[in-house]
C-alpha positions in Angstrom: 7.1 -6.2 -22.4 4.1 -4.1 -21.6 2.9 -2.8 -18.3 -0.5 -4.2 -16.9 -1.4 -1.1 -15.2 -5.1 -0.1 -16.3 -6.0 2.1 -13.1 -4.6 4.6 -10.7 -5.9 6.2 -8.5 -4.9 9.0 -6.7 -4.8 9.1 -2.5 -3.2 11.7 0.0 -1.7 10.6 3.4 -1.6 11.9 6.4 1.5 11.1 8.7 1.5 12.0 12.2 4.7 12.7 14.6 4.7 12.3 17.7 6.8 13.2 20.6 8.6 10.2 21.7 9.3 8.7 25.4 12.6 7.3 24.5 16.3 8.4 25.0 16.5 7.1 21.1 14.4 9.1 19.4 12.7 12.3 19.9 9.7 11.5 17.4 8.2 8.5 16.3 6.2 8.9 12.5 3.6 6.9 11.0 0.9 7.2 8.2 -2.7 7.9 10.0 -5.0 8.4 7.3 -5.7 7.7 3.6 -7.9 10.1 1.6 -9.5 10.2 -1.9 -8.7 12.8 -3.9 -5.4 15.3 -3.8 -5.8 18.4 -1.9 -4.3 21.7 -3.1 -1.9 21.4 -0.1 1.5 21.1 -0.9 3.6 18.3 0.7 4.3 18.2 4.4 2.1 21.0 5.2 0.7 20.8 8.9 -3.1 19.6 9.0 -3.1 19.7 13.0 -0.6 20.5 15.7 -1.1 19.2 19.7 0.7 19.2 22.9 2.7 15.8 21.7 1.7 15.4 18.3 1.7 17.3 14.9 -0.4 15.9 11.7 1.3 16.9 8.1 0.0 16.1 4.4 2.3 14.6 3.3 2.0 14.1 -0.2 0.1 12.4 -3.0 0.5 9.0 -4.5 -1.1 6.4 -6.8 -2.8 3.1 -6.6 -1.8 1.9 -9.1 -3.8 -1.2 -10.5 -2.8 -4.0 -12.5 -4.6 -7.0 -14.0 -2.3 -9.4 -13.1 -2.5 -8.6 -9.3 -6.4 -9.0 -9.1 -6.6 -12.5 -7.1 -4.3 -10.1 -4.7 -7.0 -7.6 -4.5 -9.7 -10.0 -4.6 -8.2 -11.8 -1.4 -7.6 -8.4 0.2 -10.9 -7.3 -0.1 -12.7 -10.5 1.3 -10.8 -10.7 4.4 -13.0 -8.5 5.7 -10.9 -5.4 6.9 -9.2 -4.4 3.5 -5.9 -2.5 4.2 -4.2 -0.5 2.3 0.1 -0.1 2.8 1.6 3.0 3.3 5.2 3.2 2.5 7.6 5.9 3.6 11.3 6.5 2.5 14.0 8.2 5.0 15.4 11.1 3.8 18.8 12.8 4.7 17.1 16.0 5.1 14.2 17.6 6.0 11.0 16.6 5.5 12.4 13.3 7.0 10.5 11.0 5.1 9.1 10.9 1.0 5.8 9.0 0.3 7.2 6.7 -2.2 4.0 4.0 -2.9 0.4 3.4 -1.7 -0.5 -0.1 -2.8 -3.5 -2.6 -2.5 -2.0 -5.3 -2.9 -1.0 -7.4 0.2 1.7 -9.2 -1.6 3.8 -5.9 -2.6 2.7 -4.6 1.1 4.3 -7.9 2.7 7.5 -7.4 0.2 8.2 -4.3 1.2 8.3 -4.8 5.1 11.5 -7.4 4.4 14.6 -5.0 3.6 15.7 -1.6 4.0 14.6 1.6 6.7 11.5 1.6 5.1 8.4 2.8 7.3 5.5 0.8 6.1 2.4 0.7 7.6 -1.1 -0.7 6.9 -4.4 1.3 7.2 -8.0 0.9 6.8 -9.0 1.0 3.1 -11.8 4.2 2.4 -14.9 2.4 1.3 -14.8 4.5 -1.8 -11.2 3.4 -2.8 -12.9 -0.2 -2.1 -15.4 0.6 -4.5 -13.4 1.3 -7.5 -10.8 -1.6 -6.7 -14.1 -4.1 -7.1 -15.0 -2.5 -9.8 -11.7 -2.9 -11.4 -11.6 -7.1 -10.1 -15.4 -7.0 -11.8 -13.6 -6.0 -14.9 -10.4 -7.6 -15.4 -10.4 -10.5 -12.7 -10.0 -14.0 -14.6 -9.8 -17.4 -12.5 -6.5 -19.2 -13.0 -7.7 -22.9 -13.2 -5.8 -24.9 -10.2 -3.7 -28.1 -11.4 -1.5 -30.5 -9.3 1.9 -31.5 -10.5 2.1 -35.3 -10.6 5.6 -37.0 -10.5 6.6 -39.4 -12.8 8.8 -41.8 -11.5 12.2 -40.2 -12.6 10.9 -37.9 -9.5 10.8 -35.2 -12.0 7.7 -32.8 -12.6 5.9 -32.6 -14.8 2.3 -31.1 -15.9 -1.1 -32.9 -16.5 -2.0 -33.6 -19.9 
């Protein structure tokens, strides 16, 4: 079987912590920004650090691009707000999370929210990253023609002719 990834491309997060107001928790986490490129930074380096709240790189990833998930893209796109999902991995240890996927696709994004600790998280998509994401659809996008199943009167399925 061969992969149908043709495109990555490569994104830094930003996660923030933030004290909490909870006798649960002393910080709550979530990914706050999505940026082109890969700095020089290494992973969870401190961008910015407040009274309540510290910012940290932390880390690159890959959105990665497939040809078979372009109606996904294509629907992501035209709603208007694209969003791009973060996803975070506990770790045992410090840091206390790993970046483990930045995808495009709302359908993996959606999957991912069902099981595990998982953090995952949705943020605007950089009109840039939009840009090459269309241009990828523009290139590899093909329409899968719609057809109904008709019953025959077994009750079974079956295709039109």
């Amino acid at each position: 079987m061969t992969s149908t990834q043709i495109v990555s491309i490569p994104v830094g997060v930003a996660v923030e912590r933030r004290q909490a107001h909870s006798s649960w928790v002393d910080a709550v986490w979530r990914p706050v920004a999505i940026f082109t490129g890969v700095p020089a930074a290494s992973a969870w380096t401190v961008i910015d650090s407040g009274d309540d709240a510290t910012t940290f790189y932390a880390g690159q990833a890959a959105i990665n691009l497939y040809r078979t998930e372009t109606a996904n893209y294509l629907r992501n796109l035209a709603s208007g707000s694209p969003l791009l999902w973060v996803i975070l991995r506990p770790t045992a240890g410090e840091p206390p999370f790993e970046l483990l996927a930045v995808t495009a696709d709302p359908a993996e994004g959606e999957a991912l929210t069902g099981a595990g600790n998982d953090l995952v998280e949705t943020l605007p998509m950089a009109p840039a990253i939009g840009a090459a994401i269309q241009a990828f659809i523009a290139e590899h996008h093909v329409d899968e023609p719609m057809f109904k199943r008709q019953r025959d009167r077994t009750g079974l399925s079956k295709n039109p002719e």
